[in-house]
N, C-alpha and C positions, 0 to 999 in steps of 0.2 A: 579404720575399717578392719574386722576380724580377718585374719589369714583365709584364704578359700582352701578348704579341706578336699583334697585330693583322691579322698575313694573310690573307688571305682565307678560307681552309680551315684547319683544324689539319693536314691533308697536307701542304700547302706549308711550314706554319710549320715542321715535324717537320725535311721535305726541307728547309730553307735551315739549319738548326742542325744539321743532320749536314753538310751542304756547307760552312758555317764552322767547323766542327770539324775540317776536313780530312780525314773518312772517304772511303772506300770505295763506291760504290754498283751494286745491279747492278739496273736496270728488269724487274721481271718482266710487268706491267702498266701500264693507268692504273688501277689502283687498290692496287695492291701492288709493293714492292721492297724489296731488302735488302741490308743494307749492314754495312762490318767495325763488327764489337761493339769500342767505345772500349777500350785496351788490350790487341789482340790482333793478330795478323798480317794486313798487308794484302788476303793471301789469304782471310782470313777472311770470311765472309756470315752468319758466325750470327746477326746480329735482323733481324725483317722486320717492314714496316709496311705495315697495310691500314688504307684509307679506306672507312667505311660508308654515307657522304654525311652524317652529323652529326657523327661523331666518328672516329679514328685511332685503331687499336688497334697497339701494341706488344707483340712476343712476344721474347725471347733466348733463344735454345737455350744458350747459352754462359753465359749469369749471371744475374743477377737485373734485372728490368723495373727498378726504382727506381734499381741504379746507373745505368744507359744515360739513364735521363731527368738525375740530378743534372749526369750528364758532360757534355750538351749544354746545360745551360741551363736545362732547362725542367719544368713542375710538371704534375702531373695535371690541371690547368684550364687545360695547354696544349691536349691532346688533346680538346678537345672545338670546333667552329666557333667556335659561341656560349661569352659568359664563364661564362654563368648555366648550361651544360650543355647536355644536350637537351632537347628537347620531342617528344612524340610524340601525333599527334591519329589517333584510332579513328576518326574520320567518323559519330557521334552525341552527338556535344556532348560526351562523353568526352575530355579531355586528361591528361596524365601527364607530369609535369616530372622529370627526373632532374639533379641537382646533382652538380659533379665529386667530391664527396665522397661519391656513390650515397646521396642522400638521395631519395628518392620522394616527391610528390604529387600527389593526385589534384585534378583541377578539372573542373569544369562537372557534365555528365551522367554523375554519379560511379555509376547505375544502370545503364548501360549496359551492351546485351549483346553489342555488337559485337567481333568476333576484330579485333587491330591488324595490320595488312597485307595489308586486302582488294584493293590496288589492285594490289598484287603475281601476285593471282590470273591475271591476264590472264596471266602467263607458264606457258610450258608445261611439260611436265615433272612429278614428283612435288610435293607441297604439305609443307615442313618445318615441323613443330610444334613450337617450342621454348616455354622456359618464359621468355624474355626480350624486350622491345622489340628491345634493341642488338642480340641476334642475328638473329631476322627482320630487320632493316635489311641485315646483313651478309651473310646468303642473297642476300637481294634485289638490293642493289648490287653483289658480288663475281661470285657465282655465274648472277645474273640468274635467281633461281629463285623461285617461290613460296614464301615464309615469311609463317608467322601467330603470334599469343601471343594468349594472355588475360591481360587486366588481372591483374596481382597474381598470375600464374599459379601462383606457388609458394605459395601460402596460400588459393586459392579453389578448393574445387570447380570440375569443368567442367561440371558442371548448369547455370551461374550462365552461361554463354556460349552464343551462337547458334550453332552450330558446321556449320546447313545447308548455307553454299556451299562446305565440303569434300564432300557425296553427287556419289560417283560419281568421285569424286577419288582419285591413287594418294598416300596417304600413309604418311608416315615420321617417327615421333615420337622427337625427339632427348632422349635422357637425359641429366640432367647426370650426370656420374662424381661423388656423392655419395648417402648413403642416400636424406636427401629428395627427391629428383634421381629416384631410380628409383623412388621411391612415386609420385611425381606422373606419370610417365608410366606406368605401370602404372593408373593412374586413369584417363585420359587413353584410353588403349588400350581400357579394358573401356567408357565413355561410348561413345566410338566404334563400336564393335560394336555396341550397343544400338541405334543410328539406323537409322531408316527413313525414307526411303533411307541405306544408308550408305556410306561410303568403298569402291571399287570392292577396293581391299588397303590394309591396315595392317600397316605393321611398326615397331618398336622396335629404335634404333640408340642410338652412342654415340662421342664424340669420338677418335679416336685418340690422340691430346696435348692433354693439357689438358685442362680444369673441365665446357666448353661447344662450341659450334658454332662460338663470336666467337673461340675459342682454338683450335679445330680446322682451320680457312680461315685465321687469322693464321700458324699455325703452318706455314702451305705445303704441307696437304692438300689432296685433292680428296673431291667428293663417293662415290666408290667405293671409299678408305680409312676410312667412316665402320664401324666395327665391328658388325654383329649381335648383338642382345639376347638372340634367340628366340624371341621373343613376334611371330607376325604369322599374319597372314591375305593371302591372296594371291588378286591379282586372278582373277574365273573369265573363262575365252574357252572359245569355240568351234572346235575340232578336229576335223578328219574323220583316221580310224583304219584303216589298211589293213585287211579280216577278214583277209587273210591271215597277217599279222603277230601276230594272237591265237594265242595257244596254249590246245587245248581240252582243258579239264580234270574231273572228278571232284567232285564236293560231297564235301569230309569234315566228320564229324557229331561233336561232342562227345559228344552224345545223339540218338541214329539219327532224321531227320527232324524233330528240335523243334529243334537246336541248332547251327547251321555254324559250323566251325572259322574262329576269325579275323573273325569277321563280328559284326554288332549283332542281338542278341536282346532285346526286351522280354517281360518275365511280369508280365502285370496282371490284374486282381481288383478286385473292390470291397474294401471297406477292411477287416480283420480278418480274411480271410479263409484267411490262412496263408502270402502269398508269399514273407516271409521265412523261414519253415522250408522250404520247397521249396527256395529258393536256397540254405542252409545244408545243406540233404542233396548238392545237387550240387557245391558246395563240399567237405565231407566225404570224399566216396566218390572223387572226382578226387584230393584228397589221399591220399586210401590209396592210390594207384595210381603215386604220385610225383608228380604235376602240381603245380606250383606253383600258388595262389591268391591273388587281393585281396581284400578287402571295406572297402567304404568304408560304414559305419554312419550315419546319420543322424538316424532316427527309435527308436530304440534306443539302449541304453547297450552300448555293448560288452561292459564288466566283466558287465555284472548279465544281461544278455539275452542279446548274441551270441554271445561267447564260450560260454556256457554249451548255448547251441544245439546250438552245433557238437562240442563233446563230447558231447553225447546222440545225434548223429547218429555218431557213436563216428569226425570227425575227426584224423588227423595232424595235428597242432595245428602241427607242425614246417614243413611246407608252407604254413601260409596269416598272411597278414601283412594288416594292418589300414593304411590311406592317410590317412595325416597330412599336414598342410604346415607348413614355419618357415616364419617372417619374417625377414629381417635381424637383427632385433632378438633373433631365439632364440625368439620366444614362438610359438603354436600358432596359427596363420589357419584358411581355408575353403578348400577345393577350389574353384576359378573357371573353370569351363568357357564357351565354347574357352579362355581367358587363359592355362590352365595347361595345354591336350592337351597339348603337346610335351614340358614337364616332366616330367605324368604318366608317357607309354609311355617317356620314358629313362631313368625311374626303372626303370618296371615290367622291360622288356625287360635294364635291367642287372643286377636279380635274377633273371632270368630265370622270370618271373611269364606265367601264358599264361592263365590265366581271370581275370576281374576279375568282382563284382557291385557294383551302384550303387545303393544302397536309402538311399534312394526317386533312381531317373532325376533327376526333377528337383532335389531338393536339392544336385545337384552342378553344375546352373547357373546364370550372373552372376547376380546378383540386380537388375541392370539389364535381365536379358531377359524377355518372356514369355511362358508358355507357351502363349497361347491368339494367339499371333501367328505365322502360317506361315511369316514371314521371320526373325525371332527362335528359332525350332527351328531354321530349319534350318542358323544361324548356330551354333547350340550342337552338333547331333548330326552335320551331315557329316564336317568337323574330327574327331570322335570314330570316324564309322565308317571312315573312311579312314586314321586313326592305326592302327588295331585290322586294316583291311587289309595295311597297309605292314607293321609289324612281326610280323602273324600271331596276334596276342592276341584271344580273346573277349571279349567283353565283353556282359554282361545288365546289363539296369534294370529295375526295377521299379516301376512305372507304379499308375494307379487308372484302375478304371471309373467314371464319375458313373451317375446315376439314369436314363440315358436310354433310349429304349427302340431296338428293331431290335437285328438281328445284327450287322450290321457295325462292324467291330473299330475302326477308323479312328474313328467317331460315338460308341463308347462312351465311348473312351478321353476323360480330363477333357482340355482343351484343345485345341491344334491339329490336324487331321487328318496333319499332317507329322509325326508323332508315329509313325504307322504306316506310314506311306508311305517313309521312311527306313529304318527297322528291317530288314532282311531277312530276321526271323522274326519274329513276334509270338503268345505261349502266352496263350494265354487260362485263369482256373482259376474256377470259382463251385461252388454247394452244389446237389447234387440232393436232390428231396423226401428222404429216405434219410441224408440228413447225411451224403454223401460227399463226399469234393472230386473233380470230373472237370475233370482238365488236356488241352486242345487248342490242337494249332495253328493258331489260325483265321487267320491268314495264313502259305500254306504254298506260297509260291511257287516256293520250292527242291526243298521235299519233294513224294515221290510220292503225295500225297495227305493229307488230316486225318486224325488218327493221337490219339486220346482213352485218354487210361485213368485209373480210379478209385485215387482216394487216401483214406488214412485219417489224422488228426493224433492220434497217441498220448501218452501221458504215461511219457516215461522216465525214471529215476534218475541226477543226476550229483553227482560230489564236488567240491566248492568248492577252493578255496583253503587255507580254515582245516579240512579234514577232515569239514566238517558234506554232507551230502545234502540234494538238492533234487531236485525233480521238475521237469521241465520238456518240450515238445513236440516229437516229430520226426515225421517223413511215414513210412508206412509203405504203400509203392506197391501195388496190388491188379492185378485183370484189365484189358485191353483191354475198351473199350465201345462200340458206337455212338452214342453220346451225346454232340452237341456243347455245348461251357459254355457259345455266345454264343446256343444256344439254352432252355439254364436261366435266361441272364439276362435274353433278351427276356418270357420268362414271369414272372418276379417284376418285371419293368418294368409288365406290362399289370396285375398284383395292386395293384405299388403305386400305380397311377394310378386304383385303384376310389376310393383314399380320400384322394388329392394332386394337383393339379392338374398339369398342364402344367408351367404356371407357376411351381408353387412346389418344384419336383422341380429343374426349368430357373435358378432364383434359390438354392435350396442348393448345389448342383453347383458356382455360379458365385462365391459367397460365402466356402465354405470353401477352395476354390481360390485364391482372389485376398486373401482377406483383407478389411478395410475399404477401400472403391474410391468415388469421389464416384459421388452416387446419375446424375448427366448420362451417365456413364459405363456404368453399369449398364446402363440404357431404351435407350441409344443400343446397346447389345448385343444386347439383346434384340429391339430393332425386327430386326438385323441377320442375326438367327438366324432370326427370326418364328418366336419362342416365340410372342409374346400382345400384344398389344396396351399402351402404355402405364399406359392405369389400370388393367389387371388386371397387371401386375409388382408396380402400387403395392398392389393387394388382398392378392397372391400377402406382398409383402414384413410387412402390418400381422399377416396370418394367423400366420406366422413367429415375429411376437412380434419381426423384425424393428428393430436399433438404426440410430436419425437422430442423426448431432450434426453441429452446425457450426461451422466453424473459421476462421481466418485471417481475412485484407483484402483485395478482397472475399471476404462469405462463402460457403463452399463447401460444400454438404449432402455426406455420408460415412453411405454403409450398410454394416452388419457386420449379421453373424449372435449370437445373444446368447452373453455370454463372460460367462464365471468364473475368480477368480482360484486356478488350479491349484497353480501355481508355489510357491508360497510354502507346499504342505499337507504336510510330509514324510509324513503320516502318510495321504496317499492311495497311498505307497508301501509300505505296509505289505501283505504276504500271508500269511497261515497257514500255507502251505507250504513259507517259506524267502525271503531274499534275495531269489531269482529271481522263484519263483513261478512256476506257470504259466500261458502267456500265455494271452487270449483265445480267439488261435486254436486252440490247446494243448487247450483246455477244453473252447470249447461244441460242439466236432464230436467227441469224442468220444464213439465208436456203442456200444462193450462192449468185452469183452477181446476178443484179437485171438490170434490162432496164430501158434506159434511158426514153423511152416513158409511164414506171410504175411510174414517178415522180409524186410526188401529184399535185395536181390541176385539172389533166385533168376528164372529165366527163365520170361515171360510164358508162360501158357497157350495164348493165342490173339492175334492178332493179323495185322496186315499184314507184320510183320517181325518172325525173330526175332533182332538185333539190337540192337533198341529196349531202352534201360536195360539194357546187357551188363556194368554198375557193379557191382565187388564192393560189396556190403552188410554182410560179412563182418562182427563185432562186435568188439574190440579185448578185449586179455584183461584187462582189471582187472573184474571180480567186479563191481562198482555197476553198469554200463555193460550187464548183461545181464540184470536181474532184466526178468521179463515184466510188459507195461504194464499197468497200475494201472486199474480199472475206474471211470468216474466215477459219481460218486455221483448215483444213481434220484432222480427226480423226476418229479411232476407232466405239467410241463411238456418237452416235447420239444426234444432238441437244436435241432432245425431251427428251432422258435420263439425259442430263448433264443439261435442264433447271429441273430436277422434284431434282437432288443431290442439284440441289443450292436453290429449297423451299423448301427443308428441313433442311435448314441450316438458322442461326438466326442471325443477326448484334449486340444482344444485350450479350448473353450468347453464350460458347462455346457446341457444341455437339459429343458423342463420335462416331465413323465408325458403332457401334452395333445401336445405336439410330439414325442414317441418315439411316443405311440399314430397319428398321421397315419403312421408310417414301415410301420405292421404293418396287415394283412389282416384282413376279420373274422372270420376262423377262427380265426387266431393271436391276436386279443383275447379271442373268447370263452374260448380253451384256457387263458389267464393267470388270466381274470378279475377281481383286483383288481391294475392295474397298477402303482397306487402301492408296496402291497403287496410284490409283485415283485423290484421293481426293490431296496427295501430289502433283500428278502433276496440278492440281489445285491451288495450293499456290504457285508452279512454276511460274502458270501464272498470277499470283496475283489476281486472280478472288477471292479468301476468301485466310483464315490466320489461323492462331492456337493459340490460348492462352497459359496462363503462364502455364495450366495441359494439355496441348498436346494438346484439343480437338479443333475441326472445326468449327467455325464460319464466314459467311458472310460479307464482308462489308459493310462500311456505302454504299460507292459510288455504290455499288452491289446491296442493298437491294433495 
């Protein structure tokens, strides 16, 4: 092994064994030059060498790194100052030693959550996030730029790091040019987004030459040859807008004042209530029409549910396409909003796709953000509604109403009020006494005004796959009404609160939204909302039948709503009427048989417009697709009561008889009479199931 040459730097040592070598050199810097590649023409410059302040990186354009080192002398433990390597100290007792044969150690405060190259921060400019020590050194010293890493960056979560004194910061997350390379800053990316406060813009770059950053500045790039991922988020400012330089335009209407072309519409409801079939009838009928369509499915099975929908709504099956994502690896991910907006519309717009729906809204974002946080929405839905302006695409989501009471559309909606505030339409759909559905635009700031009409959910005949028939639900539009939904649902908000508290309406809404959430977390909500008081959350939550467990070091109390395990019941998938079945919605709003001449398409009676739903309805000619809807079977009990048993019933957790009777009125009790009863004959008819503890839950194809 050659002696280890003792100069001062490994820079100098590099520079004096190419100067006794007799090369070539040309000073680019103090910290970079390059010089002829050993057996090449004097004119030559192809390797250049950068100093990081601990170690000299070698690049050759012209050959390989390991001849250039044999030809001068020297070995990979030249290139570093020290013999032992680097060292690099995080500034929390955290150290990390790298050996010239890239062996890693951790020492001291191997807990630590500090980013390596805080001190870097002081400089101005973007902050680069690489996955390495050596290259944050090499921002820092070359480019005199802010660079940061986390410890072990390529193998740890960025949960595991303090990542706060990038808020407010313009950054740039360097990928390596390898798969795990771009998994880790795609990680990296969506953390990012999720902070409050967070990064003023983030974007996702990548080296022009070479592995890394240490290979992209070695290689005699600058920071504005760094390549674009298309992953980012950009800084917002403030701009003043000549009016004159606007051009005044027209609203055009998908759907004559519910629906602006190219703009964000949300359709929300309380839970079961049918907004998936709404959304598959407009889906549908825009297909007949030629419009291209998405649907990005979540809470349904495509195969067994959507799909099937959309042929009952007698769909061009040929026009609408379903939103999938690869992996590198070929295999099937999640839709990650914003991570993916950009993906999304260049997918969409290069099919030439112009309605998208997103059922359920929020299942199509990071599951780092949340919805009950107004900077967190507006993180996921601007990105979205600005993608959907740019290119011209619509896009609907479909949202839920919690228990709460008032009209206002914003306060219903489960989570943030940004929610509504974003949108620039928002349809509102709930049950009148009458078991009708009445769709309004309760935020109608585009349109000339709230514009309501009554819907019916029928049971139509569709053919499978394998030739066999099934029944399943589509919307069968009615008259214009005065009647607005957000004032059917302030009225069954004041019924349900005869027999549920504030509290415990405010702790459901909050439970089944969020999931198991530490109970600190909860109270601390709650104070914030001023549902109720501390000890009546805790009342609210024991009432509930409410789950405590504790967990970790220290321990941390976790409240959930009580759960059954579903999952594992194939045979809660079972329905009398086929594969499909029909759903919930399908079923308990079914009023009687319906006329042929209430088919949709035809033009509203009365109304503000006749324009409104100008959608051929038109039926497609295969024979199944036209037989007349199917009367539901008389009972006892009224639709309107057997739709309020089944939204009080949950597809995720089971509930007991005593907790679906707190969700119902005592009209609608006395009209059951023996709930338990009930509810069994219910499971009879496969509309819901019971879990492994007896209790009642919903199903998927139900909810």
């Amino acid at each position: 092994m050659p002696e280890y040459n003792t100069a001062r730097t490994s820079f100098e040592r590099v520079l004096n064994a190419v100067e006794d070598a007799g090369l070539h050199v040309t000073y680019r810097s103090d910290t970079q030059v390059s010089f002829q590649t050993p057996g090449h023409s004097a004119n030559d410059r192809g390797t250049s060498v950068t100093y990081n302040g601990k170690q000299t990186l070698i690049y050759c354009h012209n050959g390989e790194t390991d001849d250039v080192l044999d030809a001068l002398g020297l070995t990979t433990r030249d290139l570093f100052d020290e013999e032992t390597g680097a060292r690099y100290d995080y500034g929390d007792g955290r150290i990390v030693c790298r050996d010239p044969a890239k062996v890693f150690k951790q020492l001291g405060n191997t807990k630590g959550t500090n980013l390596y190259g805080l001190d870097s921060l002081s400089n101005g400019g973007p902050v680069y996030v690489v996955e390495g020590e050596k290259d944050a050194d090499t921002a820092a010293h070359v480019w005199h730029a802010a660079a940061v890493t986390q410890a072990q960056g390529a193998s740890t979560g960025p949960e595991r790091a303090n990542w706060e004194p990038l808020a407010d910061r313009d950054v740039i997350i360097i990928a390596d040019n390898d798969a795990p390379g771009r998994k880790r800053a795609d990680k990296v990316f969506t953390y990012l987004t999720g902070m409050s406060p967070r990064p003023a813009s983030i974007i996702i770059k990548a080296a022009k030459e070479g592995k890394d950053l240490s290979d992209h500045i070695a290689a005699g790039h600058t920071a504005d040859e760094l390549v674009d991922q298309g992953a980012k988020i950009t800084r917002r400012r403030v701009k003043l807008t000549p009016a004159t330089s606007i051009k005044t335009e027209t609203i055009d209407w998908v759907i004559d004042q519910w629906i602006p072309t190219g703009m964000l519409t949300l359709l929300a409801g309380r839970e079961g209530i049918g907004k998936s079939t709404i959304a598959c009838d407009w889906v549908s009928q825009l297909s007949k029409k030629g419009v291209k369509c998405a649907y990005l499915n979540s809470e349904d099975s495509r195969s067994y549910t959507v799909k099937p929908r959309l042929q009952a709504a007698g769909a061009n099956l040929g026009n609408v396409f379903f939103i999938d994502v690869e992996t590198e690896t070929g295999n099937e991910g999640h839709l990650k909003l914003p991570q993916d907006t950009n993906l999304l519309f260049d997918e969409l717009n290069d099919q030439g796709v112009k309605f998208v729906v997103l059922d359920a809204a929020k299942s199509s974002m990071d599951p780092k953000l949340d919805g009950y946080k107004d900077d967190h929405v507006r993180q996921f839905l601007e990105p979205l509604a600005a993608a959907a302006d740019r290119y011209g695409i619509t896009v609907v989501g479909l949202a839920h109403f919690g228990k709460a009471e008032g009209k206002d559309t914003g306060k219903l909606l489960l989570g943030s009020i940004a929610w509504s505030q974003i949108a620039r339409s928002v349809l509102s759909a709930a049950m009148d006494d009458d078991g009708r559905l009445i769709v309004s635009n309760t935020k109608a700031n585009l349109a000339r005004g709230i514009v309501s009409r009554e819907a019916h959910l029928v049971s139509r005949p569709v053919k499978l796959s394998d030739g066999t028939l099934t029944e399943l639900g589509a919307i069968e539009w009615g008259e214009f009404t005065d009647t607005v939904a957000t004032e059917l649902l302030d009225r069954q908000a004041d019924e349900d609160a005869d027999d549920r508290t504030d509290a415990e309406i405010w702790l459901t809404d909050y439970l089944t939204e969020r999931g198991p959430t530490p109970r600190s977390e909860v109270l601390k909500a709650a104070t914030k909302a001023s549902v109720a008081s501390e000890r009546t959350i805790k009342r609210a939550f024991k009432k509930l039948n409410g789950i405590s467990e504790s967990q970790g070091f220290p321990r941390v109390a976790t409240w959930s709503l009580p759960s059954g395990d579903s999952r594992d019941k194939a045979t809660l998938h079972t329905n009398k009427t086929g594969p499909t079945g029909p759903t919930g919605d399908d079923l308990q709003k079914q009023s009687g048989p319906t006329r042929e001449e209430m088919q949709l398409g035809h033009r509203p009676k009365s109304g503000p417009t006749g324009q409104l739903f100008q959608l051929d309805h038109s039926q497609e000619s295969d024979p199944t697709e036209q037989i007349s809807p199917q009367i539901s079977r008389p009972g006892r009990v009224t639709n309107e009561t057997r739709a309020a048993v089944l939204d009080a019933l949950y597809d995720q957790f089971g509930q007991s008889p005593a907790v679906v009777k707190g969700s119902l009125t005592q009209g609608q009790i006395a009209e059951i009479g023996d709930l338990d009863n009930y509810l069994k004959t219910l499971v009879d008819d496969g509309l819901i199931a019971r879990d492994n503890k007896g209790r009642y839950l919903k199903l998927k194809e139900t909810a």
